[in-house]
KEDO-919466 format. One record per residue (C-alpha): residue in one letter; x, y, z. Coordinates in steps of 0.1 Angstrom, whole numbers, padded with zeros to 4 digits, always signed. Each point is the difference from the previous one (the first is absolute). Example, Ala and Ser with C-alpha at 12.3 -4.5 7.8 and 13.67 -1.06 7.14 Angstrom:
2
A+0123-0045+0078;S+0014+0034-0007;
END
This chain:
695
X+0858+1092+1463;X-0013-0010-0034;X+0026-0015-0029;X-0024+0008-0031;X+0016-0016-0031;X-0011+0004-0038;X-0015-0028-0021;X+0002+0008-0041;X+0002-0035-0005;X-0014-0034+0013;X+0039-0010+0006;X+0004+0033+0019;X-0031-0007+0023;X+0017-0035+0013;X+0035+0015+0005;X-0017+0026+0018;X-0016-0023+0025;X+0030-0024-0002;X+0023+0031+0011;X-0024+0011+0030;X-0017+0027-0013;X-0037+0008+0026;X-0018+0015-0030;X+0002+0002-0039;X-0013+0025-0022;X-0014-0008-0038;X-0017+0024-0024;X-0030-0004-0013;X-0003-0014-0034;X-0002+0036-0022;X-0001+0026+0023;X+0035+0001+0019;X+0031+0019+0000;X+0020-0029-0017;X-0024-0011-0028;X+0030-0014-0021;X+0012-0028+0033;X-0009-0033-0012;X-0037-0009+0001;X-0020-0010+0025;X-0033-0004-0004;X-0037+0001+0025;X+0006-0042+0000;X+0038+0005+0013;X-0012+0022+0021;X-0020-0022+0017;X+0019-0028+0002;X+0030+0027+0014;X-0018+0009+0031;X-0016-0033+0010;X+0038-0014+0002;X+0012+0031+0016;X-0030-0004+0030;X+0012-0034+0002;X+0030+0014+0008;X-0012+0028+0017;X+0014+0027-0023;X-0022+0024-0003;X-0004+0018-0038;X-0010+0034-0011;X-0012+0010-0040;X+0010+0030-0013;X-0021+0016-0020;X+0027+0034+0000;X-0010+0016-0029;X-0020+0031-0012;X-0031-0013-0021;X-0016+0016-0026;X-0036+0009+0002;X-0012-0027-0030;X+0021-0033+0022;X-0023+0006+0032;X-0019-0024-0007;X+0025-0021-0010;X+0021+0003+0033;X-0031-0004+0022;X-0006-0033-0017;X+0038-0006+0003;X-0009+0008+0040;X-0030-0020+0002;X+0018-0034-0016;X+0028+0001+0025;X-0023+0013+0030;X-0007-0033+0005;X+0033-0017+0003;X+0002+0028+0030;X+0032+0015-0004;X+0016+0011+0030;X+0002+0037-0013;X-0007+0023-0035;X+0029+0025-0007;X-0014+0029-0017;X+0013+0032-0013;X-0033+0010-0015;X-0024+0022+0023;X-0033-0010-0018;X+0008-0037-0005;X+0011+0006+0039;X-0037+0013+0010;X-0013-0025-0021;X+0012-0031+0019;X-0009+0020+0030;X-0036-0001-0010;X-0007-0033-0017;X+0036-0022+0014;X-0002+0016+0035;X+0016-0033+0013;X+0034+0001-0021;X+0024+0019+0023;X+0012+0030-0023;X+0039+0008-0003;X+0010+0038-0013;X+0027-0008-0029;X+0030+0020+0002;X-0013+0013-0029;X-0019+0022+0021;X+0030+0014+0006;X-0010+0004+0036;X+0033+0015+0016;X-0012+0022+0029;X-0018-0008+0032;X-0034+0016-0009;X+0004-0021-0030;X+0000-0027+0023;X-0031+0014+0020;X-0021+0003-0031;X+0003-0033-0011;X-0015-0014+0038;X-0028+0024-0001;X-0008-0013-0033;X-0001-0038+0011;X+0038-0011-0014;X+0012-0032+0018;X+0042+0011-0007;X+0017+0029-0016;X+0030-0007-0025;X+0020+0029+0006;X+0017+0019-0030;X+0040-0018-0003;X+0012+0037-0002;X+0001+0004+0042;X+0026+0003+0021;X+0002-0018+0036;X-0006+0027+0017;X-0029+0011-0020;X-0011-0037+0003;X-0001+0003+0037;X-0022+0029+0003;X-0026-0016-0022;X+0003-0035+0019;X-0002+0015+0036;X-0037-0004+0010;X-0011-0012-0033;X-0043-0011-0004;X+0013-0024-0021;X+0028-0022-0010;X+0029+0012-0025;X+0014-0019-0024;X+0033+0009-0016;X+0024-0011-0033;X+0035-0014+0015;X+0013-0010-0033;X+0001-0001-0038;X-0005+0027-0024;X-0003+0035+0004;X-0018+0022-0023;X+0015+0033-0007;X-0032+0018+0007;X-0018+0005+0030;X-0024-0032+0002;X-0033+0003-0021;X+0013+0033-0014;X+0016-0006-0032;X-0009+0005-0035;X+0031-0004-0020;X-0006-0034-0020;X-0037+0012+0000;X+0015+0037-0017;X+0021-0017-0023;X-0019-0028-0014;X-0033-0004+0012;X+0009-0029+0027;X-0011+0013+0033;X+0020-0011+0033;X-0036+0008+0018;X-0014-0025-0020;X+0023-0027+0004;X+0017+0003-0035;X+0033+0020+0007;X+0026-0007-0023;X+0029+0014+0023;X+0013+0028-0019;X+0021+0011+0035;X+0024-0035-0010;X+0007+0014-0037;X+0028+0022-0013;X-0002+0038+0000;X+0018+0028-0012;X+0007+0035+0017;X+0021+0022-0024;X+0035-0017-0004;X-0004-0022+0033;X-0025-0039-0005;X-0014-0025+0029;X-0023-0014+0017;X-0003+0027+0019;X-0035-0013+0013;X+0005-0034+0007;X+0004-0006+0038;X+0015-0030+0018;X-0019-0024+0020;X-0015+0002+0031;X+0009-0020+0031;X-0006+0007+0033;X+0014-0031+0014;X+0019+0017+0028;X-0026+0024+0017;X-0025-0030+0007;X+0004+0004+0037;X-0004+0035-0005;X-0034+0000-0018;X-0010-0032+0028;X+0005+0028+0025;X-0020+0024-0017;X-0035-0022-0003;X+0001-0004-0040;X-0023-0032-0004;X+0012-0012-0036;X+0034-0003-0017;X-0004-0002-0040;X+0016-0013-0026;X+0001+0011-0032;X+0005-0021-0029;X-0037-0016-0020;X+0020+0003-0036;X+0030-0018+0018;X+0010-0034+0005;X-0010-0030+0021;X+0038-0004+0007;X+0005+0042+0012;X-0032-0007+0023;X+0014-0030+0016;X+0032+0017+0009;X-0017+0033+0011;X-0023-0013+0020;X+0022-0024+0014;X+0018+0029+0011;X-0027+0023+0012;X-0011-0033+0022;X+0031-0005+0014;X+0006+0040+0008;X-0035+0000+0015;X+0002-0029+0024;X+0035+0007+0011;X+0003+0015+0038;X+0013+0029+0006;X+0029-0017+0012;X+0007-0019-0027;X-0010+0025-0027;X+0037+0010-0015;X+0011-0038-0003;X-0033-0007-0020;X+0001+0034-0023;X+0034-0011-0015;X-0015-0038-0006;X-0031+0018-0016;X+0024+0023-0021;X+0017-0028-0015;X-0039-0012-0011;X-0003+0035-0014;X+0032+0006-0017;X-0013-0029-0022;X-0037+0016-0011;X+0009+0005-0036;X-0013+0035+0009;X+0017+0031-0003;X+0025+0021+0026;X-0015+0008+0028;X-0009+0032+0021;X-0017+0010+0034;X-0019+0029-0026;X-0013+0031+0026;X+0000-0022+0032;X+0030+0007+0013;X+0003+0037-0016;X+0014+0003-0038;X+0018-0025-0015;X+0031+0011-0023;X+0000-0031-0021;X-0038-0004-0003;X+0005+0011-0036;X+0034-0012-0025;X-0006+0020-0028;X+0022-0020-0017;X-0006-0035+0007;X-0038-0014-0017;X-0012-0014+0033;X-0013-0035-0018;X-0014-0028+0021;X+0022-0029+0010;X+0030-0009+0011;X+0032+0010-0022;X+0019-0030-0012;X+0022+0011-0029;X+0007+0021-0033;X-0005-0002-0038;X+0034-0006-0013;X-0015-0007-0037;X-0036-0007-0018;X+0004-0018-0026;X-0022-0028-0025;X-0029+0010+0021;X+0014-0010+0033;X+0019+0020+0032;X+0033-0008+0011;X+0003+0009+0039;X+0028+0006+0023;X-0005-0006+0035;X+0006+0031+0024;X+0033-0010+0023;X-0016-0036+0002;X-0010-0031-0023;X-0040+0003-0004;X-0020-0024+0009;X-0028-0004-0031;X-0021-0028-0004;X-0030-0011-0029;X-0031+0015+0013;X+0020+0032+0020;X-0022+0037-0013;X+0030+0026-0005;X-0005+0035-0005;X+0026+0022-0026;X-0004+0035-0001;X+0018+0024-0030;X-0001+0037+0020;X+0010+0015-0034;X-0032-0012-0018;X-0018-0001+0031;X-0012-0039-0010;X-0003-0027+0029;X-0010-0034-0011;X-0008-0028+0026;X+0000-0042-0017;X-0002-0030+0012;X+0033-0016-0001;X-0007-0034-0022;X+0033-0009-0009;X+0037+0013+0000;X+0038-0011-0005;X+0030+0008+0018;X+0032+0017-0019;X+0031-0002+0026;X-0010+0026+0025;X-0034+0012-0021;X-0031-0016-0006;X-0019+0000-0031;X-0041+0008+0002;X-0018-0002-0029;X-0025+0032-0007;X-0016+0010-0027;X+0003+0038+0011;X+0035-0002+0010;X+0008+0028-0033;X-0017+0026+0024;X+0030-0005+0032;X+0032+0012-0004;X+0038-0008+0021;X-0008+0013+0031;X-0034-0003+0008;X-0009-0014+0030;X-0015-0033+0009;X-0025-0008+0029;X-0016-0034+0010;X-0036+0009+0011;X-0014-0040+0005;X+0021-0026+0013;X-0008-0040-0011;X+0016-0012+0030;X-0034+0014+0012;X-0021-0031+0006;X-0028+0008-0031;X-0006-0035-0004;X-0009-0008+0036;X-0022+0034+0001;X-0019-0013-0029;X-0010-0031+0016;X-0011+0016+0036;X-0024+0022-0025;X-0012-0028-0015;X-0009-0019+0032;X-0017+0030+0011;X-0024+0007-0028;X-0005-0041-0002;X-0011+0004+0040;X-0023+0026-0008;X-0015-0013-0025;X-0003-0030+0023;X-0019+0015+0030;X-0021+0023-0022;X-0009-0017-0030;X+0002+0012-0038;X+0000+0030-0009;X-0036+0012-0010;X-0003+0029-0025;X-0031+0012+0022;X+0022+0008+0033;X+0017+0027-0020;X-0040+0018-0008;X-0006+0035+0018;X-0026+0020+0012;X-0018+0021-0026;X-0002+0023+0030;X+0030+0007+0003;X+0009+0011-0033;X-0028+0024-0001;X+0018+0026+0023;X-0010+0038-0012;X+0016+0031+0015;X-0037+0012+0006;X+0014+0034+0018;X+0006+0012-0034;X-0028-0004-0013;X-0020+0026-0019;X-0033+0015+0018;X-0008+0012-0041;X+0014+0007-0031;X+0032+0022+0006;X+0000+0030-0026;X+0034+0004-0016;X+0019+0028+0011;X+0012+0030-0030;X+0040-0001+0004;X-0005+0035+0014;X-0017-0013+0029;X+0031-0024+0007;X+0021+0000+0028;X+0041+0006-0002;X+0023-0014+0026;X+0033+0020+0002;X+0024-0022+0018;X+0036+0022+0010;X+0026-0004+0026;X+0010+0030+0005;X-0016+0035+0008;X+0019+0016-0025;X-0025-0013-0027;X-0024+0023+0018;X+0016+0030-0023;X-0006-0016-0029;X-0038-0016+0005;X-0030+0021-0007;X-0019+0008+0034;X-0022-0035+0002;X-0040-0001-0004;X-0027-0021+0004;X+0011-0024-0028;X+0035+0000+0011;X+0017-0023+0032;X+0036+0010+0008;X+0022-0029+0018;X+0029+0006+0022;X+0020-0031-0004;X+0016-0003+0037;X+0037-0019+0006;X+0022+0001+0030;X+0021+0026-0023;X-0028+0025-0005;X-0019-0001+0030;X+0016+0035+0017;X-0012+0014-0035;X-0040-0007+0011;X+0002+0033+0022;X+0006+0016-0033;X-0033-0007-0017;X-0020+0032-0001;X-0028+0004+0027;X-0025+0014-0027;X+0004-0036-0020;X+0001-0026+0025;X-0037-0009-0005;X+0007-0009-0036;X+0029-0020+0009;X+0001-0041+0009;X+0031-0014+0014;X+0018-0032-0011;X+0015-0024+0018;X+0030-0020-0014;X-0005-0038-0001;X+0030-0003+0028;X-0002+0013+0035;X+0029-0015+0021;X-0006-0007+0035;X+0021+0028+0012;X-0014+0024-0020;X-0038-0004+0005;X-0003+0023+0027;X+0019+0024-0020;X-0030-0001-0029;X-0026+0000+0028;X+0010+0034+0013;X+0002+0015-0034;X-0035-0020-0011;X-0021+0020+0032;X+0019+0033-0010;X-0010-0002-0033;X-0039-0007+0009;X+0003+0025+0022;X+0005+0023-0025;X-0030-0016-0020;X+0011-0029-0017;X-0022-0024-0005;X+0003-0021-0026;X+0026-0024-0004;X+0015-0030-0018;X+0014-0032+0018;X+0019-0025-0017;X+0009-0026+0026;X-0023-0021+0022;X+0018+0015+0034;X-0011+0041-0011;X-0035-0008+0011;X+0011+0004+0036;X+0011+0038-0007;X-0037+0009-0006;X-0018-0014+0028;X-0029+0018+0014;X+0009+0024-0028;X-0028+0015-0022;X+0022-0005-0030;X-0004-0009-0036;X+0019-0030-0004;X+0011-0009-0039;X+0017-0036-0004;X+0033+0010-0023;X+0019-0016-0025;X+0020-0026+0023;X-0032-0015+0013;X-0003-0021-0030;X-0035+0004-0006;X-0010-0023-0028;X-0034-0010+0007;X-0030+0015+0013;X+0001-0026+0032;X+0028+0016+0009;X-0010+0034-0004;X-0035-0013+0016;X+0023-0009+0035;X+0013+0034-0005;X-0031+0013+0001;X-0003-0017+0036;X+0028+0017+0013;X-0012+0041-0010;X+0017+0000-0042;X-0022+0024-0020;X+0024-0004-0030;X+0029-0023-0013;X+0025+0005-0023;X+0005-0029-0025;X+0037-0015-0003;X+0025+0014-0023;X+0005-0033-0011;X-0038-0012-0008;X-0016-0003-0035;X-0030+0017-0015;X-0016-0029-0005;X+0001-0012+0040;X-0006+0042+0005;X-0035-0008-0021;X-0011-0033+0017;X+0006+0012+0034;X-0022+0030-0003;X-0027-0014-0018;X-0016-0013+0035;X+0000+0045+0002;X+0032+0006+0014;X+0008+0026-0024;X-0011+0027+0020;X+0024-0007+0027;X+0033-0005-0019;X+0028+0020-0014;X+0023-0005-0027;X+0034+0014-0006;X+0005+0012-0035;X+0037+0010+0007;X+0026-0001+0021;X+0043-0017+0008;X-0012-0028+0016;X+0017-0017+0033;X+0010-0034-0017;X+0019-0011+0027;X+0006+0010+0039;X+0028-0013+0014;X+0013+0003+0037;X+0033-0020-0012;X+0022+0027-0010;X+0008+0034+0020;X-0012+0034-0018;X+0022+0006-0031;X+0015-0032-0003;X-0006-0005-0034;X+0004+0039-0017;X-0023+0020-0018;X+0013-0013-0033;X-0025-0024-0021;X+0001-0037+0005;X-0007-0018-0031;X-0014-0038-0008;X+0030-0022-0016;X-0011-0009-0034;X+0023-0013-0023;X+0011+0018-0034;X-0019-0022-0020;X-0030-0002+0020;X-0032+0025-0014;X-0012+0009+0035;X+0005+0030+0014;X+0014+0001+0033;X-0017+0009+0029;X+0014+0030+0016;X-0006+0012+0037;X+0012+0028+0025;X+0011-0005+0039;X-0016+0033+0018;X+0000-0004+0042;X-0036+0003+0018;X-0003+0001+0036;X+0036-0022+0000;X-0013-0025-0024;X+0013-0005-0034;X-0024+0007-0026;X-0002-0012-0036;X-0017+0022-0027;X-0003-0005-0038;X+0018+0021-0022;X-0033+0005-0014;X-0028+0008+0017;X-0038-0019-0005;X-0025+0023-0018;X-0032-0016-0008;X-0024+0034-0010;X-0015-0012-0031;X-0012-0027+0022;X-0022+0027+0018;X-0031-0007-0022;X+0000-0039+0001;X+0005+0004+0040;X-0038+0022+0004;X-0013-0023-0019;X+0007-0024+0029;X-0018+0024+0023;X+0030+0015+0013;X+0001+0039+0001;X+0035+0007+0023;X+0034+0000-0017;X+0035+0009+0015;X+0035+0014-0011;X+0025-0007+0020;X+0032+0027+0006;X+0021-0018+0020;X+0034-0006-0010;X-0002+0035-0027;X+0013+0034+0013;X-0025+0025-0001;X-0003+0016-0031;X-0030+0016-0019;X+0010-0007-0034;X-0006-0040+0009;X-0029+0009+0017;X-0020+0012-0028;X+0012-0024-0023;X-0017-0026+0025;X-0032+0018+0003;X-0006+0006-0036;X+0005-0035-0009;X-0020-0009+0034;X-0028+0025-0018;X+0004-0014-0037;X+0000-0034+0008;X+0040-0002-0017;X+0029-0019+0009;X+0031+0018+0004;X+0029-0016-0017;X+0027-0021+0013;X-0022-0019+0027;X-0009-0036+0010;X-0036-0013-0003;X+0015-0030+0027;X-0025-0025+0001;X-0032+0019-0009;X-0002-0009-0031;X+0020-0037+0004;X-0017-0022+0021;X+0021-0004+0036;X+0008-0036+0008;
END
């Protein structure tokens, strides 16, 4: 079994092989999921995993990110510089940068991110047809679900055993990327799920889980034939991965015998990670405390309490102990009122009788009360880190000479890379917006009453869930040929069967067409003459990926809710317009979450904390259940017509609006399709990031 650690940080990469870890895993400078960890660049790269072969650690790159259609070329010359330091693996969550390295890297092993948000065997089964070396399942799964998937497996799973938990189902959420413009698929989340929020009278951090940490069920998941135990953390200390892996190494090369003696050494490790409170998540079925609405969740261990900020410095109480705080020490305070937390350096501080006295120059912002966390310890041996980095670049530098500016050239070749499947035969003659095609998107028969009977320019989809799918015997015999089914973006384990049986009853009946949105849904349609269309989920931001796609029987793709016109217009202009639709409207799924049990959080709206002073307007959302998943919405839907006109001119002649979410009601629907007909907004909707560039 594998103990994969995470390197943000040259001091984290010698701790990490210091502490035992087998493997390490580093993004690559740009284009990862952690794009704010400190830098390391192509030359640290290289000096990173010749040390780690010395010490036979082997290192995998992630490259976890979705990538705009304009930064190919960039990421395949990204590939191409560290192709030849040979990394062990490439950790991709990107299905044309995936089929890519297939074609011109064959001989870097590829690892599926959990960003893939693989969480179902067929999930699994995809990936190996496909030429993946490991599968990084989703963290959402429970052990039994994990054991299904991992029984017979064509290739090796790789799990997350501790650190943070999102509050959305991996490589699923949208809610920084919805409220400012910062996409979590693109590396650039800015953790809206830790703030403050409001629902009616009631305020929390109602979306902020604990940590994970699986340290007990290591024997369990030995038993079970999972291949690699990871460890969250690239934006984290070198001191947290010391002590975490330290653990995880211990736990892992402990017999069975000796197991319970070395988990309670290896808790005493972990009680000091400067994390926060921990929690088994879904493994072990729901846990009650995996949310504390009322606690803010902050990283690092909790030392004391504001008693008093004053002349720009704290005074701070220790909690039912003296505190031990020392120059150089990073502490964390947190003011849940404001929602403000501040980390600083400790550089100097004074001790009043029982208190001690820190100067900083934000101290007006914490009020009595407010707790205190230490997140760095200087007991830490920095110095001594510093110098083994030092003696490592010096040796490399040693054996392989200077650095020459010519070692870091690439291949024009492989920055050349077109998507020639697109490619135009002749001149495509622009379609009138008669001629267009609409895409009716509803959950629920009912809307049936309301919609016009469909024609040629009209495509009705039956958006399917676990909670609808005794409704699909309800759709009309006479209209099933104008109907595509949708799949939802999660299938558990247990439940794919159930889909199966309604998937061949429904093309049966004459389905045909239909719209996947997770890797694992390809298996449904096997030997099927189907019309396959690549939804919203798949993240399709360039035509490579929609090229692969193409590969695997996709006619169409739906662009992301969360893409911009201006990627929209450079990834058709190889002539993918043809093939895509765009949603001009619909309450879009910001957030899936498998956290919290049906109507956990009310029907009421939950609203951004912003203070009274502050000009922005607060965010506001709505918790509706879907297929026992907790579903965010907007209070305000997206609505995008006026973009109708700009969007042919990209070459694209299909456009959706999506009912899901709205009780049927014909008032709303011709309100929709006159504005969908005149081109006209309808007020009190969201642009999200059409206009705005996404991050």
């Amino acid at each position: 079994m594998e103990l994969l650690a995470p390197v943000g940080s040259k001091e984290s990469f010698i701790t990490a092989i210091r502490a035992g870890a087998d493997a390490v895993y580093v993004g690559v400078p740009d284009f990862n999921a952690r794009v704010s960890a400190a830098s390391i660049n192509f030359y640290d790269l290289e000096v990173m995993i010749d040390h780690a072969r010395e010490k036979k650690v082997t290192v995998f790159l992630a490259l976890n990110i979705l990538i705009k259609h304009e930064e190919i070329s960039a990421v395949v010359k990204n590939i191409a510089r560290i192709d030849r330091f040979a990394p062990d693996a490439l950790i991709v969550q990107d299905l044309g940068v995936a089929s890519i390295v297939r074609k011109y890297f064959p001989h870097i092993p590829l690892h599926a991110s959990t960003q893939m948000a693989v969480h179902n065997r067929m999930g699994v089964d995809f990936l190996a047809r496909e030429g993946f070396a490991r599968a990084i399942l989703a963290r959402e799964l429970s052990f039994s679900e994990l054991k299904i998937i991992a029984k017979g497996a064509p290739l090796p799973i790789e799990i997350f055993v501790h650190g943070a938990l999102c509050f959305c189902v991996s490589g699923m959420c949208l809610f920084s990327s919805f409220i400012g413009g910062l996409s979590g698929n693109r590396g650039r989340c800015t953790q809206p799920c830790r703030r403050l929020w409001h629902q009616g009278k009631k305020q929390g951090y109602i979306f902020s889980p604990r940590d994970l940490e699986l340290a007990p069920h290591i024997g369990a998941l030995k038993k079970i034939g999972i291949a690699s135990l990871k460890i969250e953390g690239r934006m984290r200390s070198s001191e947290y991965v010391y002590k975490v892996v330290s653990a995880y190494r211990m736990l892992i090369d402990a017999s069975e015998h000796d197991f319970d003696r070395v988990l309670v050494e290896a808790r005493m490790l972990l009680s000091g990670d400067a994390a926060r409170a921990k929690t088994a998540g879904l493994f072990a079925g729901r846990d009650a405390a995996l949310f504390e609405p009322h606690k803010a969740q902050c990283l690092g261990n909790r030392i004391g309490t504001v008693v008093a900020s004053r002349d720009e410095a704290l005074l701070i109480e220790g909690d039912g102990a003296s505190i031990e705080i020392r120059e150089g020490d990073r502490l964390r305070v947190s003011n849940p009122v404001t929602d403000t937390t501040i980390a600083f350096k400790v550089k100097e501080f004074s001790i009043e009788g029982l208190l001690h006295r820190i100067p900083f120059t934000r101290a007006a912002e914490f009020k009595p009360g407010n707790p205190v966390y230490k997140t760095v310890d200087a007991a830490f041996d920095q110095k001594n880190l510093e110098c083994d980095i030092d003696a490592i670049y010096e040796n490399y530098a040693r054996r392989r000479g200077p650095l020459r500016k010519a070692e870091f050239q690439v291949s024009q070749g492989y920055t050349a890379l077109i998507s020639n499947i697109w490619k135009e035969t002749k001149k495509s003659v622009p379609v009138g917006p008669d001629e267009d095609t609409l895409w009716v998107t509803f959950d629920t028969p009912a809307w049936l009453e309301v919609l016009p009977p469909p024609d040629k320019h009209t495509q009705y989809v039956f958006y399917i869930k676990k909670d609808n799918l005794h409704l699909c015997a309800a759709l009309p015999e006479a209209l099933m040929p104008h109907i595509a089914g949708e799949l939802p973006p999660f299938i558990g384990q247990r439940d794919t069967d159930h889909y199966r049986r309604c998937i061949d009853a429904l093309i049966a009946r004459g389905v045909r067409r239909w719209v996947l949105n997770n890797v694992s849904q390809f298996a449904f349609f096997e030997g099927r003459e189907c019309e396959l269309t690549a939804g919203h989920q798949f993240g399709v931001w360039n035509a490579y990926t929609a090229a692969f796609l193409a590969t695997k029987g996709v006619t169409q793709v739906v662009t992301a809710w969360e893409d911009d016109f201006l990627n929209i217009r450079k990834m058709c202009a190889p002539g993918l317009g043809r093939h895509v639709v765009v949603y001009l409207y619909g309450f879009i799924p910001v957030v899936r979450s498998r956290f919290l049990p049906g109507d956990t959080l009310g029907h009421e709206p939950i609203r951004e904390h912003v203070l009274a002073e502050s000009p922005a307007v607060p965010a506001a959302f709505t918790a509706v259940n879907e297929s026992e998943l907790v579903v965010l919405i907007p209070e305000k839907p997206v609505g995008i017509f006026t973009a109708r006109r700009k969007l042919k001119e990209c070459g694209i002649s299909a456009f959706g609006i999506d009912l899901s979410f709205i009780k049927p009601n014909k008032k709303i629907w011709q309100s929709l399709l006159s504005a969908y007909r005149l081109q006209e907004n309808i007020p009190g909707t969201e642009k999200f990031n059409f206009k705005r560039e996404v991050k």
